[in-house]
C-alpha positions in Angstrom: 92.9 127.9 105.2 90.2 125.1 104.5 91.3 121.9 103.8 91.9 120.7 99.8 89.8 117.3 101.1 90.9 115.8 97.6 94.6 116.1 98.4 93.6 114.6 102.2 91.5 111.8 100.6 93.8 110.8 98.0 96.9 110.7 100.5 94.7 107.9 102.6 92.9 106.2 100.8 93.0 102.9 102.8 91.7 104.0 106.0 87.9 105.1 106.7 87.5 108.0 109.2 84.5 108.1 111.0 84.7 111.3 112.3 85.1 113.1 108.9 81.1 113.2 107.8 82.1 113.6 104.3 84.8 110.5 104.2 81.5 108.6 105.6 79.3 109.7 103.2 81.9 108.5 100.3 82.5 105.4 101.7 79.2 104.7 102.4 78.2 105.1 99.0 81.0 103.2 97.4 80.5 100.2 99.7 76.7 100.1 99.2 75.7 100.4 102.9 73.7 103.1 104.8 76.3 105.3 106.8 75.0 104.2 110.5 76.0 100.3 109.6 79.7 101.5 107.7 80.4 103.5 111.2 79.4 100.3 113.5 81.6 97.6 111.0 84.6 100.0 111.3 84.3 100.4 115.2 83.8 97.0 114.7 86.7 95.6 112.6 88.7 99.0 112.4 89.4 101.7 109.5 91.4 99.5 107.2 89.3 99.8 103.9 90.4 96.1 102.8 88.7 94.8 106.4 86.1 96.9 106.1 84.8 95.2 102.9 86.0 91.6 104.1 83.4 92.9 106.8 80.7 94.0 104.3 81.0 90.7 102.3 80.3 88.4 105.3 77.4 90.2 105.6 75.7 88.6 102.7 
């Protein structure tokens, strides 16, 4: 059965996997940075959203 990936976002909302190409792509796009930078800030700081953006912001 493929996966409802509405009903698997939606239950995690706070966490960024990298290894889910479409999760990227979202998060990319919401955060306003090119998918190659999101995937080196959350090996960098980890899959929690919130650090993630913390991340982001200190970028600029």
């Amino acid at each position: 059965m493929a996966e409802n990936l509405v009903d698997l976002f939606q239950r995690d909302r706070s966490r960024i996997h990298v290894d889910k190409e479409w999760e990227v792509a979202y998060w990319s796009k919401k955060l306003g940075v090119p998918k190659e930078t999101l995937v080196e800030i959350v090996n960098e700081v980890g899959p929690v959203v919130e650090n993630v953006v913390k991340k982001i912001k200190s970028l600029h």
